[in-house]
N, C-alpha and C positions, 0 to 999 in steps of 0.2 A: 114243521118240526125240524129242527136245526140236525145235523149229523154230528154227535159230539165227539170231541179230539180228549188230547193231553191238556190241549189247553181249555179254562174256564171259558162258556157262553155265559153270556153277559147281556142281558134283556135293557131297552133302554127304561131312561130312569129310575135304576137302582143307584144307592149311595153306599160307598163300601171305605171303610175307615179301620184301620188298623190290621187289617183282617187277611187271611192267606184261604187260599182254596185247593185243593184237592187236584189230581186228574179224571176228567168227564165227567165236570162239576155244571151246574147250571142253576143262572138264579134268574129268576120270576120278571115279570117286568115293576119294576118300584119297590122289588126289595131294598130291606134298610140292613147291614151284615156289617155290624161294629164290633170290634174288639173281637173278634170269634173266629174257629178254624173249619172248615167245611170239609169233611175227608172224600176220598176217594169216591166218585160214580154217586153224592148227595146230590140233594137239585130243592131249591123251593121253587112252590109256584106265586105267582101275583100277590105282589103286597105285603108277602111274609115279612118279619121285623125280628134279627136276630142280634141280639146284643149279649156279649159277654160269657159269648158262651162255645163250648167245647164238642162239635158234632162229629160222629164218626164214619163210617163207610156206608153208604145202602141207603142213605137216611133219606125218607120221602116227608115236603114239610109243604101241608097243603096251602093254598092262598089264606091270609089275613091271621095266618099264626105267627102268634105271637113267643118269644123264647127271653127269657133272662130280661122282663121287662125291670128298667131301672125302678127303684123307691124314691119314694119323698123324706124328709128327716120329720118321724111320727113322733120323736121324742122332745122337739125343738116346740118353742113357742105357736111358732108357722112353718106350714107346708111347702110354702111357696118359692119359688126361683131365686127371689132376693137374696134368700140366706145364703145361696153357695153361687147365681151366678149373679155373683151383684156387681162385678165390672157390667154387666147389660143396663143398671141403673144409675149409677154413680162410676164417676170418674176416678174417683180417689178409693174406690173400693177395690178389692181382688176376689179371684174365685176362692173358694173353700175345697182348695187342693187336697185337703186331708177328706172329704165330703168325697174326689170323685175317685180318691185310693181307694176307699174302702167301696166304693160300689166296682171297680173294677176286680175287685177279688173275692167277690160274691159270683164265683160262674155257675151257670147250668152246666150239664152233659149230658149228650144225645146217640144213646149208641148206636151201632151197627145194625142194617136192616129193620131202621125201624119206622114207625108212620104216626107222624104228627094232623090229625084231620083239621080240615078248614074253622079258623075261628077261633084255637084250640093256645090256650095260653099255659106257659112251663113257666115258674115262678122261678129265680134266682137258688144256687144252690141245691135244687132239685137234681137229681139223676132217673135219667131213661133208660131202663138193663135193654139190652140187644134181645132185638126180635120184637119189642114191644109194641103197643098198639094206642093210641091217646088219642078218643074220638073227639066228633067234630064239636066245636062250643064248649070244649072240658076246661076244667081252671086244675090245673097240676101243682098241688104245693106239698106234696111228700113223693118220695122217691120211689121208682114205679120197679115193680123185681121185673127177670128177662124173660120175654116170652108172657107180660101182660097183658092184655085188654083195662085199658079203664077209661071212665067215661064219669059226666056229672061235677056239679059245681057244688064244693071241690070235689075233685074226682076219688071214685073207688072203685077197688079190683070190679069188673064185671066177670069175664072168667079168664082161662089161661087160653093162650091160645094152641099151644102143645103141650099134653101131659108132659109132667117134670121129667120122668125120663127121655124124654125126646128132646125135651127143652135141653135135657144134662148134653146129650150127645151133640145136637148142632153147636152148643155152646163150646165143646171139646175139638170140633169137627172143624169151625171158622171158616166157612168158607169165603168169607169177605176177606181173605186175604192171600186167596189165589189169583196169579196173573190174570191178566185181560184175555191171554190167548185160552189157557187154561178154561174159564168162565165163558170163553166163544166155544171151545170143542164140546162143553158140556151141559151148552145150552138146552139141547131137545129134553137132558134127561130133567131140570130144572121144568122145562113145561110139562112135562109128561109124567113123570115117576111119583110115586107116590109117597111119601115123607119117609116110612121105615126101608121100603126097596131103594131109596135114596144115599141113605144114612149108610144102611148094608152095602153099598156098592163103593163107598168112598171114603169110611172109617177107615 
């Protein structure tokens, strides 16, 4: 396991296009991280595939998840590549520029502290609230409130993972955006404390 810095670790063959990372970022071996920004202390593991999409601090994104997978044009005659990237078929053709506008302004967002499980696909447009939870093999195509659990294709609420008042307070509390050093001195209580004697100690 690599000892992570300021700067991004970088597994080999991942493909990474357009796309900016975080400090104590790390991505998976074969991730694909197009068009998207990866905040602060996120990491996929093996194979993740993020395109077009908006993630924030804490965010754990397990192998072979999927995030902001592009569409096909379901309105057009055909589904197929031709229609937008038909310079790969014809010479005299061009891409369908206005085709990859509009898919690049379809983003996902992935908040803070949250867990993407193996397998687990975010549809385009979707939002992940901070703290949430999106089990493994789930298909997410509505937007998940913070401090979720969901699960199932498509996915739905299974429960919260803290009562709303708890969920209210870490929400108010953010501690995804205290220092590194801050987050080192106040490691033990992070392992050890219990959510309210947490909360109580650092509101």
């Amino acid at each position: 396991m690599p000892r992570l810095s300021e700067e991004p670790f970088i597994h080999p063959g991942c493909e990474i296009v357009a796309a900016t990372l975080g400090r104590y970022t790390e991505l998976g071996q074969g991730t694909r991280l197009l068009h998207s920004a990866l905040g602060d202390y996120s990491y996929t593991d093996r194979y993740a595939d993020v395109a077009n999409t908006t993630v924030g601090k804490f965010a754990n994104i397990a192998s072979f998840a999927r995030i902001g997978p592009t569409d096909h044009p379901m309105q057009q005659p055909s589904l197929h590549h031709f229609l937008y990237r038909s310079s790969d078929y014809w010479d005299d053709a061009g891409r369908d520029e206005d085709f990859f506008a509009h898919r690049l302004s379809r983003r996902a967002h992935v908040g803070h502290d949250t867990w993407i499980g193996h397998g687990a696909v975010v549809r385009p447009e979707v939002t992940i609230g901070h703290g949430a939870v999106v089990a493994a093999g789930a298909v997410v195509t509505r937007d998940v409130a913070p401090y979720m659990i969901v699960a199932g294709v498509p996915a739905v609420p299974l429960r919260e993972r803290f009562a709303p008042p708890i969920a209210e307070r870490l929400l108010r509390l953010a501690w995804w955006d205290w220092s590194h050093d801050l987050l080192r001195e106040r490691l033990q209580d992070f392992r050890t404390m219990q959510i309210e004697a947490f909360l109580e100690a650092y509101e």
